[in-house]
C-alpha positions as CSV (number, residue, x, y, z in Angstrom):
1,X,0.0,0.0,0.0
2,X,1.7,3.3,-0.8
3,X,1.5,6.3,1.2
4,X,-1.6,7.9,-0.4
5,X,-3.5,4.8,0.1
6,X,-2.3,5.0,3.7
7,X,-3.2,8.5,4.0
8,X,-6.8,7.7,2.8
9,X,-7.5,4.6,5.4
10,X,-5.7,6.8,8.8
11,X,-8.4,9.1,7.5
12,X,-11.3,6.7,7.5
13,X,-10.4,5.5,10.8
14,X,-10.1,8.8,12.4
15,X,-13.9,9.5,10.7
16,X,-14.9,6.5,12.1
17,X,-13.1,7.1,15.6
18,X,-14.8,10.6,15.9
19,X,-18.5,9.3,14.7
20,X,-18.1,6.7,18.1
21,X,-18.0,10.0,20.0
22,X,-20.1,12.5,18.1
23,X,-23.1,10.3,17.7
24,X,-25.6,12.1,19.7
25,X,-25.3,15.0,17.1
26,X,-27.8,14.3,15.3
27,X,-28.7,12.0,12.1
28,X,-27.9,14.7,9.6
29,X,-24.5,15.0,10.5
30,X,-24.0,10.8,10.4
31,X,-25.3,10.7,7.3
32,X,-23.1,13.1,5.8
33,X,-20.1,11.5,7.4
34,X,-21.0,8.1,6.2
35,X,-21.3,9.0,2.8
36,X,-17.8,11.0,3.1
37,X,-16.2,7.5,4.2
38,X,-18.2,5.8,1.8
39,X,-16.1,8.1,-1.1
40,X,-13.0,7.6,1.1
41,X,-13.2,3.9,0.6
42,X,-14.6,4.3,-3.0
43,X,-11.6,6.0,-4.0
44,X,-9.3,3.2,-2.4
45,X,-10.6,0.6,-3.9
46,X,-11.1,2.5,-7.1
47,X,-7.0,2.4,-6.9
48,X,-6.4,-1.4,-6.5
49,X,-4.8,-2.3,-10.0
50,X,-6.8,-4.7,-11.8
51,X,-3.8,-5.0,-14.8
52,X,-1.1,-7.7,-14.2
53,X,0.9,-5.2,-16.5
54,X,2.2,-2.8,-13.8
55,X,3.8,-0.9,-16.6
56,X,-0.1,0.2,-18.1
57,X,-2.1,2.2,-16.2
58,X,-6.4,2.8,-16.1
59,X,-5.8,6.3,-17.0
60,X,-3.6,4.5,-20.1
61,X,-6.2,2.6,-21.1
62,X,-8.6,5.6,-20.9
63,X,-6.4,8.0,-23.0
64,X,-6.1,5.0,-26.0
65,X,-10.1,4.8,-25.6
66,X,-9.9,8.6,-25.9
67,X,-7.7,8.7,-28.9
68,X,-9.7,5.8,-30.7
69,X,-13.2,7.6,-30.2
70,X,-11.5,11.0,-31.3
71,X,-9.7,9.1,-34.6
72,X,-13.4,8.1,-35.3
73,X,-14.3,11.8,-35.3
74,X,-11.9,13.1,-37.3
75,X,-13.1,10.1,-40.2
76,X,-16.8,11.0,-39.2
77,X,-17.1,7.4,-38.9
78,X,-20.0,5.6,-37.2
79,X,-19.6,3.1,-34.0
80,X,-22.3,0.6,-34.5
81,X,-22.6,-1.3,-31.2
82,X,-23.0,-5.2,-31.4
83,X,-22.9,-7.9,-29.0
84,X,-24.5,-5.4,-26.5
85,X,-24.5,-6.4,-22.8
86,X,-28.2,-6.0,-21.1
87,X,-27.0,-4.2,-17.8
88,X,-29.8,-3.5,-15.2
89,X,-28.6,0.2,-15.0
90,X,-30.5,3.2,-16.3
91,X,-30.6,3.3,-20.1
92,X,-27.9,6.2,-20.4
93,X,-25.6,3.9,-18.3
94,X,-26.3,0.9,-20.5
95,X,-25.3,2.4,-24.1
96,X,-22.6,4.3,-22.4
97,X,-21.1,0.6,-21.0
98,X,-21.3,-0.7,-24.3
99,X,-19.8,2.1,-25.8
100,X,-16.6,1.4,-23.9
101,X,-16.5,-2.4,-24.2
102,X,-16.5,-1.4,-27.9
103,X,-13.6,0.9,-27.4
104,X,-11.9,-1.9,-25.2
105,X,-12.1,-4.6,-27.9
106,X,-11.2,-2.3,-30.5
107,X,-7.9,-1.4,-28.6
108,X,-7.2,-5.0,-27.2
109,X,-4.1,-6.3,-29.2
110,X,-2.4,-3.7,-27.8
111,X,-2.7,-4.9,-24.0
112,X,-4.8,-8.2,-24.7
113,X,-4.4,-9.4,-21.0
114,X,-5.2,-6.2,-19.3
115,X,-7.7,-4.9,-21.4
116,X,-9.2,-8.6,-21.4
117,X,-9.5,-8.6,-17.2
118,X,-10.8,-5.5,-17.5
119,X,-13.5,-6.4,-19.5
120,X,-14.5,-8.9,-17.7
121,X,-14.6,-7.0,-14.3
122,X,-16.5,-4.1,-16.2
123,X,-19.3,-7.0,-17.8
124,X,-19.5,-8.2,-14.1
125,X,-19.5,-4.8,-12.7
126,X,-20.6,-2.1,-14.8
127,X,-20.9,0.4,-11.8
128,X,-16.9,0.2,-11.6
129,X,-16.6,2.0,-15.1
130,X,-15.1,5.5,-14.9
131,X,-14.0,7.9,-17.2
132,X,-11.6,10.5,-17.4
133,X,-11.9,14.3,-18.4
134,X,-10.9,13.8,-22.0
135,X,-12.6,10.5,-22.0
136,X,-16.2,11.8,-20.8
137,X,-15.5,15.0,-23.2
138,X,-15.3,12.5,-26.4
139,X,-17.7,10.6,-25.5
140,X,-20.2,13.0,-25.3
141,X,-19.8,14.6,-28.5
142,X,-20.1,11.4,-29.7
143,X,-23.6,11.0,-28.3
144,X,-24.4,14.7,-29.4
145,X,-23.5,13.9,-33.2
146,X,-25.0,10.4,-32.9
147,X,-22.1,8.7,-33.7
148,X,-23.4,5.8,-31.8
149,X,-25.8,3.4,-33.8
150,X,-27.9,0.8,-31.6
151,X,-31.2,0.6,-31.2
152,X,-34.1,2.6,-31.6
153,X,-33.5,4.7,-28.8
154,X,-30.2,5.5,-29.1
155,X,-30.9,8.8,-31.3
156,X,-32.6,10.4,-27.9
157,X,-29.2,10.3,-26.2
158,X,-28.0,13.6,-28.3
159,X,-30.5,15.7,-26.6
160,X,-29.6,13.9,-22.9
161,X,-28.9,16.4,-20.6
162,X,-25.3,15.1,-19.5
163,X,-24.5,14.6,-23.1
164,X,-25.4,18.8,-23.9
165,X,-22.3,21.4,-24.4
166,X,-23.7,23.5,-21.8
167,X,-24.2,20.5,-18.8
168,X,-21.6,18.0,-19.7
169,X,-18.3,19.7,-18.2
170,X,-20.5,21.2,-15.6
171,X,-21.4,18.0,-14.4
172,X,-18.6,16.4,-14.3
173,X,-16.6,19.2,-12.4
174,X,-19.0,18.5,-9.8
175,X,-19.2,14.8,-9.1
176,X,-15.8,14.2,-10.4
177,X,-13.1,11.8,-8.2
178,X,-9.6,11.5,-7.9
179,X,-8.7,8.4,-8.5
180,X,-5.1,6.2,-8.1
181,X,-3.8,4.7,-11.0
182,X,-0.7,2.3,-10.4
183,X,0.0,3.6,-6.9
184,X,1.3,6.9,-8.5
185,X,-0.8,9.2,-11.3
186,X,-4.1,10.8,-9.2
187,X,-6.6,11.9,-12.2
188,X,-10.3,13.4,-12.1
189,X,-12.9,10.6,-12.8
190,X,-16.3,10.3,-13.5
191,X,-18.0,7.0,-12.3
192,X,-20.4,5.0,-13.2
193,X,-21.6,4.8,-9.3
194,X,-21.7,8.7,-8.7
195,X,-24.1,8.8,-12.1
196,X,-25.7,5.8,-10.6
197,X,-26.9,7.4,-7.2
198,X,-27.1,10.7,-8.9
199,X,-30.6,9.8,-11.1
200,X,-31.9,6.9,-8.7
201,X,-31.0,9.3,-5.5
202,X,-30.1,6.4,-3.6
203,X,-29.7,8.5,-0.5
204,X,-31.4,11.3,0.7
205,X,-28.1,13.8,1.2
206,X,-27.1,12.3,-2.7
207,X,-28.7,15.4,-4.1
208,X,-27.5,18.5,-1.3
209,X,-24.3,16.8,-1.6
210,X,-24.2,17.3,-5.8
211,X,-25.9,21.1,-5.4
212,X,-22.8,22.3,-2.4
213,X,-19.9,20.7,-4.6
214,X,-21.7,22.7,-8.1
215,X,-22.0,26.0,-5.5
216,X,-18.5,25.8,-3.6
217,X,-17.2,24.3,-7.0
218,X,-16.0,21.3,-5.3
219,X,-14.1,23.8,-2.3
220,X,-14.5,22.9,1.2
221,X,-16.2,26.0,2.1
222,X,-18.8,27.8,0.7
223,X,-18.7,31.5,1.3
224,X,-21.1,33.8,0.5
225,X,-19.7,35.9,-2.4
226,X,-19.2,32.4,-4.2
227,X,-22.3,31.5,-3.7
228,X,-24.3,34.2,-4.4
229,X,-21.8,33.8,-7.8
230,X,-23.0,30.5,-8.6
231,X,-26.8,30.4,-7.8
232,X,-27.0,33.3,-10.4
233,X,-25.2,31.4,-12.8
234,X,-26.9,28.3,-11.9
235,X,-30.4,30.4,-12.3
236,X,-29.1,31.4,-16.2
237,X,-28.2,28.0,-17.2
238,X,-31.3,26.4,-15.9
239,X,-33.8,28.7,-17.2
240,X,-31.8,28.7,-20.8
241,X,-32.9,25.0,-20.6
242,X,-36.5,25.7,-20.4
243,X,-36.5,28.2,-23.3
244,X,-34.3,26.3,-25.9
245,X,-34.9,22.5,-27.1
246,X,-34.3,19.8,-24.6
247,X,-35.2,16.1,-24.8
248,X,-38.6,16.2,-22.7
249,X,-40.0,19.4,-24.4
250,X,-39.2,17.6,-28.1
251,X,-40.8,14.0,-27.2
252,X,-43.8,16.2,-25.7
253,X,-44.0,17.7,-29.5
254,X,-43.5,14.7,-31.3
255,X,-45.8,12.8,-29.2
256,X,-49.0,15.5,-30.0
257,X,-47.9,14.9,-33.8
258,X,-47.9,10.9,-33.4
259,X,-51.3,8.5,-33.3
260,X,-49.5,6.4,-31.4
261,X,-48.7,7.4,-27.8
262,X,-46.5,6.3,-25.3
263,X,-47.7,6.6,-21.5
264,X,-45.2,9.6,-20.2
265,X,-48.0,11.6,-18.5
266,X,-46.2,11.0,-14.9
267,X,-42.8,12.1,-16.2
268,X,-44.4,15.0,-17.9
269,X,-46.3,16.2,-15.2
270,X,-43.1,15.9,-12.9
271,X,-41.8,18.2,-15.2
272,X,-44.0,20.8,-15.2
273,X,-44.1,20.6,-11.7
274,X,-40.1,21.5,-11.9
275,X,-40.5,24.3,-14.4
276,X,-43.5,25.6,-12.5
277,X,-41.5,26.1,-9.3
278,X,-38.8,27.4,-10.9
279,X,-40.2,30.1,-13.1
280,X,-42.7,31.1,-9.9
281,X,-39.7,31.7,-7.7
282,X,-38.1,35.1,-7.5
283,X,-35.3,37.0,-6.2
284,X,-37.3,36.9,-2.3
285,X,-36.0,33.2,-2.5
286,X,-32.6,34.5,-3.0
287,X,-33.0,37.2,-0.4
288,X,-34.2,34.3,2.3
289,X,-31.1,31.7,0.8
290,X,-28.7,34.6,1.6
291,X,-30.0,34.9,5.1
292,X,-30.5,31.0,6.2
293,X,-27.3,30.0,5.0
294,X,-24.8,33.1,6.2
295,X,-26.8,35.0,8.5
296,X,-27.3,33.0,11.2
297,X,-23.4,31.4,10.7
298,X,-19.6,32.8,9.5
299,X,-19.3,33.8,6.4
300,X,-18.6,30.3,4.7
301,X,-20.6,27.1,5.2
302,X,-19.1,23.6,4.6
303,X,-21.2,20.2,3.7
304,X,-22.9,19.7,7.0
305,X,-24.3,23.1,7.7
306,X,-25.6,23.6,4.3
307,X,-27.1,20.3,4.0
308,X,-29.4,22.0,7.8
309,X,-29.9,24.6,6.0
310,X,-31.2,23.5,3.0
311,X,-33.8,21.8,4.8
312,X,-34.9,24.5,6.6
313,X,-34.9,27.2,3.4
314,X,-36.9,24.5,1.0
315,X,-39.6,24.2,3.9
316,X,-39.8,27.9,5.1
317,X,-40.0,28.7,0.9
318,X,-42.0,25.7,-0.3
319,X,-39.4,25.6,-3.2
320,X,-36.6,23.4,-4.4
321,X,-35.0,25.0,-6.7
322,X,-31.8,24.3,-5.8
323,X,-32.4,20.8,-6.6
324,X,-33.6,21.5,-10.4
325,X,-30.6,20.1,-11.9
326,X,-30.5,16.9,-10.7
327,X,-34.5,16.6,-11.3
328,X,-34.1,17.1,-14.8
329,X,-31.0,14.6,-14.9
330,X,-33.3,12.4,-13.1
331,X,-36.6,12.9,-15.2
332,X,-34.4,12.7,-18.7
333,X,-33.2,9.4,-17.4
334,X,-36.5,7.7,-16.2
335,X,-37.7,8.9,-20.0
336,X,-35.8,7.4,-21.9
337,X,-35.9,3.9,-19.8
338,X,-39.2,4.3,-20.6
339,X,-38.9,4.6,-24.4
340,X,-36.6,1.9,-24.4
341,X,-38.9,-0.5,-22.5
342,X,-41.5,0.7,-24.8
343,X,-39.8,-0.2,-27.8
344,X,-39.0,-3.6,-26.8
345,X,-42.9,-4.2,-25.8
346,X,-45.8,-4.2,-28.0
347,X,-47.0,-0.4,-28.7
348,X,-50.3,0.3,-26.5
349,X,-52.8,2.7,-27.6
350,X,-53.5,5.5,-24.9
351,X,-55.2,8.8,-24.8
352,X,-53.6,11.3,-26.1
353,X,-52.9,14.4,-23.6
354,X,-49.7,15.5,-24.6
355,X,-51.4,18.3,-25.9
356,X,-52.4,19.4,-23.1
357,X,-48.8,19.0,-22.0
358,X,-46.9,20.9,-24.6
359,X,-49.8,24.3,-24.1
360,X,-49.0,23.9,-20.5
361,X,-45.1,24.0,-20.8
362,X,-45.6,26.8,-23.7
363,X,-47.5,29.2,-21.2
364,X,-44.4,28.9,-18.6
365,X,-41.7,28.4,-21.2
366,X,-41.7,32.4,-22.3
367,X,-42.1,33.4,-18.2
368,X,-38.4,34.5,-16.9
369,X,-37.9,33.1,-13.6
370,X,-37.1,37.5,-12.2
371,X,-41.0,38.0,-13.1
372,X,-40.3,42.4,-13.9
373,X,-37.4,42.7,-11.7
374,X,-35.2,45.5,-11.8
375,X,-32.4,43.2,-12.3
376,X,-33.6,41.5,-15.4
377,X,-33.4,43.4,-19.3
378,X,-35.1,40.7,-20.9
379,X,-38.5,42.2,-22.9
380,X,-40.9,39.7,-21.0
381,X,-39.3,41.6,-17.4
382,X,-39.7,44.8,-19.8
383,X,-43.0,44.2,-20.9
384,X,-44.1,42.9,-16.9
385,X,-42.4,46.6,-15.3
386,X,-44.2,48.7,-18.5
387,X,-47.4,47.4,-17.4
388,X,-46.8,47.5,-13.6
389,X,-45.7,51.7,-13.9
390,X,-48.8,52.0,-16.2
391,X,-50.9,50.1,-13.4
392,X,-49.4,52.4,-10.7
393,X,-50.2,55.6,-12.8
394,X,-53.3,54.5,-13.5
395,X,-53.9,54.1,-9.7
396,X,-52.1,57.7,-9.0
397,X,-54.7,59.6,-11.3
398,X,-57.7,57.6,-10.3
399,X,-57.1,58.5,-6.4
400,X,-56.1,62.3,-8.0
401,X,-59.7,62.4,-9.4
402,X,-61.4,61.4,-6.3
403,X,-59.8,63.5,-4.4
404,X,-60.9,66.8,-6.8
405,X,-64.6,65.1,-6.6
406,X,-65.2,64.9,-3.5
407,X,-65.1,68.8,-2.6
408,X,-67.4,69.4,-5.8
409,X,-69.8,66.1,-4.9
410,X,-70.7,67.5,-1.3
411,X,-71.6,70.9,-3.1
412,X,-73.8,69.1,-5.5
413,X,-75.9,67.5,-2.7
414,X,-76.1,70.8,-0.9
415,X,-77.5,72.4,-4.5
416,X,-80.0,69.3,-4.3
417,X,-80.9,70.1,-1.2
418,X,-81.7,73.5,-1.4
419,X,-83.7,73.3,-4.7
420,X,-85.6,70.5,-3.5
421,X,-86.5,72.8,-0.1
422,X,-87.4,75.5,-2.6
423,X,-89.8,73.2,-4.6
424,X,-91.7,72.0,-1.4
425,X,-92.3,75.5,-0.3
426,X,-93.5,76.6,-3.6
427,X,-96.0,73.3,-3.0
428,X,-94.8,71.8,-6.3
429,X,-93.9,68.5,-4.3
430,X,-97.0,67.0,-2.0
C-alpha cells in the first residue's frame, strides 16, 4: 500500500473514531459523514490495480479509448454497437457501457491481458466503469453527433442532458473523483456509481451533496460571495434550458404529432411541476437563501451546515430549486428507460394528452424566472415593469380624481338640497 493509500485509510479511521464520539449530534450529521467515508473507501478501492501489466495504467487505457473515439471523429465514422451487454442500469448507463467495451475490444491487441481482465470486471461490474476528463469529453460529443448506432432509442441520447455542451463539463466538475492509477498518477474521474446514485437518488443527502460541490465548486467551504456567484449562474443556465430544445419538451411535440402514444404523463407532469417552481420563484427566494445560509453562521458554510440549512430554506419557501438540476438529470433518465422499454414491448394505444402538456409547458416556457425585476433586461421583465408603472399611474390619477370630486360632490348635494327645499315650499312637491 503506498502512502496515499495510507493516508486515505488513517483518515477513515479517524472518521470512524470521531462518529463513536459524536453520535448524539444528530442523524444529519452521520449521514453526511457516512457518505464522506463511503467516497474515502470508493476512492481506495477505485486504486487497486486490476492490470497484471504494472507498466499500463487505467488512466492508459482511458487516453487509448480517448484517442480511438477522437480518430473516429476526425473520419466521421460511425460506432455501431453489437454484441450489447443487457445491464440493469438506467438506459444512459447501459449504451454508455457498451460504448466502452466497444472501445476496449477495438484497442485489445495492444494490452490483450489487461484490457481482457478488465472487461471482464467491467461485464461483471458495470458500476466500476469510470472515465476521465478527455474520456467523458469525447464521448459525449459522440452521443451529441450520434455517432453511436444501436437501437431505436439511441438517437434520444444527443438531446440527454449530461451529453449537452452547456451541462456535460458542468457535471462532471462536480461529481468528479480522484482516483489512483498504479500507486502513482491521481486523475479526475467520472464513475459509473456517482451517475448511478445521482438519477436513482439512492440516498437522501445524494442530491444536497451534488448542489454544495456545483456551489462551492468542489471547495471545502462555501462563502457567500461564491455562492451568491454560482446560484446566479446556476439560475441562467437552468432557465436557458427551459426556453431552448431539450429532450422532454421535443418527445412532448412529437408525441402531440404521433397516433401512437407512449404513456409519459407521470414524467411529464413531474416536469411541469419542476418548471413551474422554478419560473414562480423570485429574487425573495434569493433574499431568504442569503440569510438561512450566512446570517445565522460565519461567512462560509461547509457540507454539513448547508445540508441544515437547505432543509430549513426548502420548507420555510416551499421551493426546491436548488435541486432542479438533478431533477431534470433524473426525469431525462426515467424517460428514456421508458422509451426503451416501450420499444421492446408491443405499442399500446393511450389517450392522447400530450397536448395538453406541450400548451402547459408553452404558457411557462416564455415566463423569466425574475418575473419584472429591476435586475432582469429581458422584454418579458420589460413588458411585466411597462405594465406595472402604467398600473401604478393609473392608480395615482384615479385617487387624483377622487380627491378633486369629492369637494365638488358635497356641493352638488347641498345644491339638491336646497332646490328641493325650494320646490316644497312653492307646494310643487306634495
Amino acid at each position: 500500500m503506498n502512502p496515499l493509500q495510507q493516508l486515505y485509510l488513517q483518515a477513515i479511521i479517524k472518521q470512524q473514531s470521531q462518529d463513536k464520539v459524536k453520535q448524539e449530534e444528530g442523524t444529519s450529521k452521520q449521514s453526511i459523514q457516512y457518505l464522506q467515508r463511503q467516497q474515502l473507501m470508493q476512492i481506495i478501492q477505485q486504486s487497486q490495480p486490476v492490470e497484471p501489466n504494472k507498466n499500463i495504467s487505467l488512466l492508459d487505457i482511458q487516453n487509448r479509448l480517448t484517442q480511438y473515439f477522437q480518430h473516429q471523429l476526425a473520419k466521421k465514422q460511425s460506432i455501431m454497437l453489437t454484441d450489447v451487454v443487457d445491464f440493469q442500469i438506467p438506459y444512459f448507463l447501459q449504451v454508455l457501457a457498451n460504448l466502452i467495451l466497444h472501445g476496449l475490444k477495438q484497442i485489445q491487441p495492444s494490452d490483450p491481458e489487461t484490457i481482457s481482465l478488465l472487461i471482464q470486471q467491467y461485464v461483471q461490474q458495470p458500476l466500476k466503469i469510470s472515465l476521465s476528463f478527455s474520456l467523458f469529453q469525447t464521448v459525449s460529443i459522440l452521443m451529441r453527433q450520434q455517432y453511436v448506432i444501436g437501437d431505436a432509442s439511441i438517437k434520444q441520447l444527443s438531446k440527454f442532458l449530461l451529453f449537452r455542451e452547456d451541462f456535460s463539463d458542468l457535471i462532471f466538475n462536480t461529481i468528479y473523483c480522484y482516483q489512483i492509477s498504479n500507486g502513482q498518477t491521481l486523475s479526475q474521474q467520472i464513475g459509473f456509481t456517482q451517475l448511478f446514485q445521482l438519477v436513482k437518488k439512492t440516498q437522501e443527502d445524494v442530491w444536497t451533496t451534488f448542489v454544495y460541490k456545483l456551489l462551492s465548486q468542489q471547495k471545502q467551504k462555501l462563502t457567500k460571495e461564491v455562492f451568491l456567484t454560482q446560484f446566479n449562474n446556476y439560475t441562467n443556465l437552468i432557465n436557458q434550458y427551459f426556453k431552448k430544445s431539450n429532450l422532454i419538451m421535443d418527445i412532448v411535440e412529437s408525441n402531440v404529432k404521433q397516433t401512437q402514444q407512449f404513456h409519459h404523463d407521470q414524467i411529464f407532469q413531474e416536469y411541469l411541476i419542476v418548471m413551474g417552481s422554478f419560473k414562480a420563484t423570485t429574487q425573495d427566494f434569493l433574499k431568504r437563501a442569503t440569510q438561512i445560509f450566512f446570517e445565522e453562521n460565519d461567512q462560509e458554510l461547509d457540507l454539513m451546515i448547508f445540508s441544515q440549512n437547505t432543509q430549513k430554506l426548502h420548507k420555510q419557501t416551499n421551493s426546491s430549486i436548488l435541486f432542479v438540476l438533478p431533477s431534470l438529470l433524473q426525469l431525462e433518465s426515467q424517460l428514456l428507460d421508458h422509451i426503451a422499454s416501450n420499444l421492446q414491448q408491443d405499442n399500446k394505444q393511450f389517450k392522447n394528452s400530450s397536448n395538453y402538456y406541450l400548451k402547459m409547458i408553452e404558457k411557462l416556457k416564455n415566463k423569466c424566472v425574475y418575473n419584472g425585476e429591476e435586475t432582469c433586461e429581458c422584454k418579458k421583465c420589460q413588458c411585466i415593469r411597462r405594465n406595472r408603472n402604467s398600473a401604478k399611474e393609473s392608480q395615482k390619477k384615479k385617487r387624483e380624481a377622487l380627491e378633486k370630486i369629492g369637494p365638488l360632490q358635497d356641493q352638488y348635494e347641498q345644491i339638491q338640497k336646497k332646490v328641493l327645499y325650494q320646490m316644497i315650499i312653492k307646494g310643487q312637491i306634495n
